[in-house]
Steps between C-alpha positions, in 0.01 A plus 500: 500500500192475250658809329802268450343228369272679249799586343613155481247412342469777261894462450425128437189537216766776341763266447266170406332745205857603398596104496194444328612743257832345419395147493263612242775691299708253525223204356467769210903495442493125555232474202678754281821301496288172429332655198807571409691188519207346324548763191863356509444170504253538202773706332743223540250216355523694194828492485677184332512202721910434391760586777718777402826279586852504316541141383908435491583265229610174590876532339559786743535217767789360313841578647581539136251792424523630832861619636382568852419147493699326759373211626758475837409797647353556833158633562463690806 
């Protein structure tokens, strides 16, 4: 029975050192990927402030200027 258990115990302190080891692998990724996002997010700071949107000019919204302009149609 002591036999047994020994190796329970031995089996045990094997697999806390191997979660040990991943937990602290995993910290490391975990800090990686924050050093990176902070290189990004310094990148994009540099970067102008002005949204990269298409602006649509206000006489597009005229059935006149627009022909799929159709102001009875259904929206589903």
């Amino acid at each position: 029975m002591s036999k047994i258990k020994d190796q329970m115990e031995r089996d045990h302190e094997r697999e806390m050192e191997q979660y040990i080891s991943f937990m602290e692998w995993v910290c490391d990724q975990n800090l990686e990927v924050s050093e990176a996002v902070t290189k990004e997010e310094e990148e994009d700071s540099l970067k102008p402030s002005t949204p990269r949107t298409l602006i649509v000019p206000a006489n597009t919204l005229k059935a006149a200027n627009n022909i799929n302009y159709n102001p009875n149609r259904s929206i589903r």
